[in-house]
C-alpha positions in Angstrom: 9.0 -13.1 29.1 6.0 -13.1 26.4 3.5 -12.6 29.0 5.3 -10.2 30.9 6.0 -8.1 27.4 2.2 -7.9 26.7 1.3 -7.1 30.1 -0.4 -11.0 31.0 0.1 -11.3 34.4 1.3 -15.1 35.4 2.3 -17.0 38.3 5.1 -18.9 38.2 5.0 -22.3 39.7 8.8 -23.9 40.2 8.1 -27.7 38.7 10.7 -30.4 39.3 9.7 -32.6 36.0 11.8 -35.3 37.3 9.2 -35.8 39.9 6.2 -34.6 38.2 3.4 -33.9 40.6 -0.4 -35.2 39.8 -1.3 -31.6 39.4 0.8 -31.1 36.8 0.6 -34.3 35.1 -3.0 -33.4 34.7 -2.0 -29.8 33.3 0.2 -31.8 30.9 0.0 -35.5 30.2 3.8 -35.2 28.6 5.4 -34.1 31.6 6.7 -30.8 30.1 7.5 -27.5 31.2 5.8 -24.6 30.2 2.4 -25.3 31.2 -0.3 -22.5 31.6 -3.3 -22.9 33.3 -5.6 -20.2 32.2 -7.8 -18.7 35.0 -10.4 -20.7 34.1 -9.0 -24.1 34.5 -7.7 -24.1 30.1 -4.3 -25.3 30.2 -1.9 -25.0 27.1 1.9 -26.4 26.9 4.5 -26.2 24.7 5.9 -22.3 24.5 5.0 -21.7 20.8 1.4 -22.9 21.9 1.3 -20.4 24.9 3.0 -17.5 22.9 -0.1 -17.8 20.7 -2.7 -18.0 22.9 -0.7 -14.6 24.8 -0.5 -13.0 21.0 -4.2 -13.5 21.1 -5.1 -12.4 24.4 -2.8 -9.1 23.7 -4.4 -8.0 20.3 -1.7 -9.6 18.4 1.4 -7.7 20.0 3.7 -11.0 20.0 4.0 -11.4 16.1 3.8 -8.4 13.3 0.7 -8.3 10.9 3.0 -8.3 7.8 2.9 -12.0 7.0 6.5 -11.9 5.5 7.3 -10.4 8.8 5.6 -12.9 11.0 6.8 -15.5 9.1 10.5 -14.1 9.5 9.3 -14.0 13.6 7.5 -17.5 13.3 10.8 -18.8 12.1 13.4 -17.3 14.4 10.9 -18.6 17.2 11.4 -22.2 15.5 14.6 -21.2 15.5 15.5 -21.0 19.0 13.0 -23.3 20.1 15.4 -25.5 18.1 18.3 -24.6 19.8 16.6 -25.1 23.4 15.8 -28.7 22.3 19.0 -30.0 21.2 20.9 -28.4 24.1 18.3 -29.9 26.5 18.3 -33.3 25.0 22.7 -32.5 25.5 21.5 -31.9 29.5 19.2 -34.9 29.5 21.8 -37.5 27.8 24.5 -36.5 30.6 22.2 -35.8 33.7 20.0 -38.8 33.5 22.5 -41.5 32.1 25.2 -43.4 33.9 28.4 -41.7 32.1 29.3 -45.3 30.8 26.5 -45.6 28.5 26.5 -41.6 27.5 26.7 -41.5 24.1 29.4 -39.1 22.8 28.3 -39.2 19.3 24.4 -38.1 20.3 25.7 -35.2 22.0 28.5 -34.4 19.1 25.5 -34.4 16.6 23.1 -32.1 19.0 26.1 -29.8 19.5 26.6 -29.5 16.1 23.3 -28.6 15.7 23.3 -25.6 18.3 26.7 -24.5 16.8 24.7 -24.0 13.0 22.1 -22.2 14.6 24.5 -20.2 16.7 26.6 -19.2 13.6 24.0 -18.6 11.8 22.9 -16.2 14.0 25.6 -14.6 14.5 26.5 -14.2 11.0 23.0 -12.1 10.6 21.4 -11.0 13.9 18.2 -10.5 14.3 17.3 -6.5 14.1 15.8 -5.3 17.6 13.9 -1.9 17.7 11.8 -0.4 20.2 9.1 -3.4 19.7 9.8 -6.8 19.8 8.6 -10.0 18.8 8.1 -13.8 19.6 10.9 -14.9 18.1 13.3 -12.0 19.8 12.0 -13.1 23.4 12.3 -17.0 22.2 16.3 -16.2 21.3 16.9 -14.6 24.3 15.4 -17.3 26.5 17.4 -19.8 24.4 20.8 -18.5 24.7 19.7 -17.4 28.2 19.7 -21.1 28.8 22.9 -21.9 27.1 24.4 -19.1 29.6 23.0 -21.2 32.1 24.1 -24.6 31.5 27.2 -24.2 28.5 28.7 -20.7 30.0 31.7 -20.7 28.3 30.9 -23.5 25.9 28.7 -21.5 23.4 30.2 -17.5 22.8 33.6 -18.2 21.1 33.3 -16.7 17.8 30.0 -15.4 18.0 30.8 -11.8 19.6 28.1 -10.3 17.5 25.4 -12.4 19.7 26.9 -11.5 22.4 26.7 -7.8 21.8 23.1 -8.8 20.3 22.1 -10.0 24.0 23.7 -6.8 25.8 21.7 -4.4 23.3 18.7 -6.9 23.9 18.9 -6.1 28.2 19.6 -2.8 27.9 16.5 -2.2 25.7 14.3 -4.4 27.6 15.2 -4.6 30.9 12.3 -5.2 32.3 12.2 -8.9 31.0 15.8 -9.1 32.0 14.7 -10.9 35.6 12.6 -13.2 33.2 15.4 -14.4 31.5 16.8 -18.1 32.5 19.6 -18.2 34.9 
Protein backbone atom coordinates (compact mmCIF):
# COMPACT_ATOMS: atom_id res chain seq x y z
CA UNK A 1 0.00 0.00 0.00
CA UNK A 2 3.10 2.50 0.77
CA UNK A 3 4.56 1.97 -2.44
CA UNK A 4 1.49 2.12 -4.37
CA UNK A 5 0.57 5.61 -2.32
CA UNK A 6 3.85 7.18 -3.48
CA UNK A 7 3.67 6.10 -6.88
CA UNK A 8 6.75 3.08 -6.46
CA UNK A 9 5.89 0.61 -8.75
CA UNK A 10 6.47 -3.08 -7.22
CA UNK A 11 5.95 -6.59 -8.16
CA UNK A 12 4.46 -8.72 -5.97
CA UNK A 13 5.80 -12.14 -5.63
CA UNK A 14 3.19 -14.66 -3.62
CA UNK A 15 5.87 -16.42 -1.02
CA UNK A 16 4.87 -19.57 0.89
CA UNK A 17 7.36 -18.90 4.02
CA UNK A 18 6.56 -22.35 5.24
CA UNK A 19 8.53 -23.56 2.34
CA UNK A 20 10.87 -20.75 1.82
CA UNK A 21 12.57 -20.87 -1.54
CA UNK A 22 16.59 -20.36 -1.93
CA UNK A 23 15.74 -17.09 -3.69
CA UNK A 24 14.19 -15.79 -1.04
CA UNK A 25 16.13 -17.16 1.74
CA UNK A 26 18.96 -15.16 0.12
CA UNK A 27 16.56 -11.92 -0.13
CA UNK A 28 16.08 -12.54 3.66
CA UNK A 29 18.16 -14.84 5.83
CA UNK A 30 14.98 -14.73 8.52
CA UNK A 31 12.54 -16.17 6.36
CA UNK A 32 10.16 -13.16 6.54
CA UNK A 33 7.69 -11.63 4.50
CA UNK A 34 7.98 -8.35 3.12
CA UNK A 35 11.04 -8.55 1.26
CA UNK A 36 11.97 -5.90 -1.44
CA UNK A 37 14.49 -6.40 -3.92
CA UNK A 38 15.42 -3.05 -5.25
CA UNK A 39 16.02 -3.04 -9.11
CA UNK A 40 19.37 -3.23 -8.50
CA UNK A 41 19.79 -6.44 -6.62
CA UNK A 42 19.40 -4.16 -2.64
CA UNK A 43 17.07 -6.05 -0.75
CA UNK A 44 15.38 -4.62 2.55
CA UNK A 45 12.87 -6.62 4.92
CA UNK A 46 10.89 -5.91 7.65
CA UNK A 47 7.84 -3.22 6.57
CA UNK A 48 9.01 -0.27 8.75
CA UNK A 49 12.51 -0.84 6.96
CA UNK A 50 10.87 -0.73 3.45
CA UNK A 51 8.45 2.14 4.31
CA UNK A 52 11.68 4.11 4.87
CA UNK A 53 13.54 3.33 2.12
CA UNK A 54 9.88 4.17 -0.08
CA UNK A 55 9.67 7.67 2.20
CA UNK A 56 13.09 8.24 0.81
CA UNK A 57 12.76 7.32 -2.62
CA UNK A 58 9.33 9.61 -2.71
CA UNK A 59 10.82 12.86 -1.25
CA UNK A 60 9.51 12.05 2.09
CA UNK A 61 5.72 11.69 1.27
CA UNK A 62 5.30 8.58 3.82
CA UNK A 63 5.88 10.58 7.17
CA UNK A 64 5.17 14.50 7.84
CA UNK A 65 8.24 16.86 8.31
CA UNK A 66 6.91 18.11 11.68
CA UNK A 67 8.85 15.89 13.96
CA UNK A 68 5.94 15.89 16.68
CA UNK A 69 3.96 14.78 13.76
CA UNK A 70 6.20 12.01 12.46
CA UNK A 71 6.79 10.95 15.71
CA UNK A 72 2.85 10.69 16.25
CA UNK A 73 3.08 8.65 12.55
CA UNK A 74 6.26 6.69 13.62
CA UNK A 75 4.30 5.51 16.62
CA UNK A 76 0.89 4.51 15.18
CA UNK A 77 3.17 2.60 12.56
CA UNK A 78 4.70 0.73 15.79
CA UNK A 79 1.45 0.63 16.67
CA UNK A 80 0.00 -1.61 14.30
CA UNK A 81 2.98 -3.25 13.43
CA UNK A 82 2.35 -4.42 17.05
CA UNK A 83 -0.87 -5.56 16.54
CA UNK A 84 0.18 -7.55 13.24
CA UNK A 85 2.76 -9.42 15.45
CA UNK A 86 0.84 -10.60 18.29
CA UNK A 87 -2.10 -11.70 16.12
CA UNK A 88 0.43 -13.58 13.82
CA UNK A 89 2.24 -15.21 16.58
CA UNK A 90 -1.98 -16.14 17.66
CA UNK A 91 -2.01 -17.76 13.79
CA UNK A 92 1.41 -19.36 14.23
CA UNK A 93 0.73 -20.98 17.90
CA UNK A 94 -2.62 -22.65 16.36
CA UNK A 95 -1.51 -23.33 12.66
CA UNK A 96 1.85 -24.88 13.27
CA UNK A 97 1.22 -26.77 16.72
CA UNK A 98 -0.56 -29.99 17.30
CA UNK A 99 -3.76 -28.60 19.28
CA UNK A 100 -2.62 -30.69 22.37
CA UNK A 101 0.38 -28.71 23.10
CA UNK A 102 -1.37 -25.17 22.02
CA UNK A 103 -0.97 -23.06 24.69
CA UNK A 104 -4.17 -21.33 25.71
CA UNK A 105 -2.51 -18.93 27.99
CA UNK A 106 0.09 -17.61 25.05
CA UNK A 107 -2.67 -16.84 22.94
CA UNK A 108 -4.88 -15.29 25.94
CA UNK A 109 -1.86 -12.94 26.67
CA UNK A 110 -1.34 -12.01 22.68
CA UNK A 111 -5.09 -11.41 22.42
CA UNK A 112 -5.06 -9.28 25.18
CA UNK A 113 -2.49 -7.47 23.68
CA UNK A 114 -4.45 -6.77 20.31
CA UNK A 115 -7.57 -5.97 22.35
CA UNK A 116 -5.43 -2.78 24.28
CA UNK A 117 -4.31 -1.72 21.01
CA UNK A 118 -7.76 -2.07 19.49
CA UNK A 119 -9.45 -0.09 22.25
CA UNK A 120 -7.12 2.19 22.26
CA UNK A 121 -7.75 2.96 18.96
CA UNK A 122 -10.88 3.11 18.99
CA UNK A 123 -11.19 5.27 21.91
CA UNK A 124 -9.14 8.04 19.80
CA UNK A 125 -8.83 7.32 16.05
CA UNK A 126 -6.42 8.30 14.10
CA UNK A 127 -7.44 11.73 12.03
CA UNK A 128 -7.45 10.90 8.09
CA UNK A 129 -7.34 13.85 5.61
CA UNK A 130 -6.76 14.14 2.10
CA UNK A 131 -2.88 12.95 2.74
CA UNK A 132 -1.92 10.08 4.58
CA UNK A 133 0.76 8.70 6.33
CA UNK A 134 2.92 5.44 7.28
CA UNK A 135 1.27 4.82 10.18
CA UNK A 136 -2.49 5.32 8.48
CA UNK A 137 -1.55 2.55 5.67
CA UNK A 138 0.30 0.37 8.59
CA UNK A 139 -3.39 0.39 10.61
CA UNK A 140 -5.22 -0.38 7.73
CA UNK A 141 -3.01 -3.32 6.65
CA UNK A 142 -3.19 -4.51 10.32
CA UNK A 143 -6.85 -4.65 10.91
CA UNK A 144 -6.98 -5.63 7.24
CA UNK A 145 -5.38 -8.79 8.54
CA UNK A 146 -7.49 -9.23 11.54
CA UNK A 147 -10.56 -9.04 8.94
CA UNK A 148 -8.86 -11.75 7.33
CA UNK A 149 -7.99 -14.29 9.87
CA UNK A 150 -10.34 -13.04 13.33
CA UNK A 151 -13.59 -11.65 11.21
CA UNK A 152 -15.81 -11.48 13.69
CA UNK A 153 -13.36 -11.93 16.55
CA UNK A 154 -11.97 -8.34 16.64
CA UNK A 155 -14.99 -5.42 15.85
CA UNK A 156 -17.31 -5.76 18.98
CA UNK A 157 -17.12 -2.66 20.70
CA UNK A 158 -14.98 -0.83 18.58
CA UNK A 159 -17.66 0.67 15.95
CA UNK A 160 -15.63 3.82 15.68
CA UNK A 161 -12.74 1.68 13.88
CA UNK A 162 -14.95 0.27 11.96
CA UNK A 163 -16.38 3.50 10.61
CA UNK A 164 -12.59 4.65 10.74
CA UNK A 165 -11.81 1.70 8.00
CA UNK A 166 -15.00 2.66 5.80
CA UNK A 167 -13.95 6.42 5.73
CA UNK A 168 -10.31 5.10 5.23
CA UNK A 169 -11.65 3.03 1.58
CA UNK A 170 -13.77 5.52 0.58
CA UNK A 171 -10.94 8.16 0.63
CA UNK A 172 -8.38 5.96 -0.72
CA UNK A 173 -9.69 3.58 -2.80
CA UNK A 174 -7.09 3.05 -4.80
CA UNK A 175 -5.06 1.13 -2.12
CA UNK A 176 -8.21 -0.68 -1.29
CA UNK A 177 -7.12 -3.86 -3.67
CA UNK A 178 -3.81 -3.54 -1.66
CA UNK A 179 -5.31 -4.21 1.47
CA UNK A 180 -4.94 -7.94 2.95
CA UNK A 181 -7.79 -10.24 2.37
Amino acid sequence: MAAAYVDVAVEAVVTDTSKPTEEFLRSNPLGKIPVLVTDSGETIFDSRAIVQHLNRQSGSRLFPRNPAKRADAETLEALADGICDCALAHVYERRFRPQEIVHQPWLDRQWEKVGRALDALNANPPKIGKKIHAGHIALRAALGYLELRFAGQWEKGRSRLKRWIARYDEKFPELNALVPR
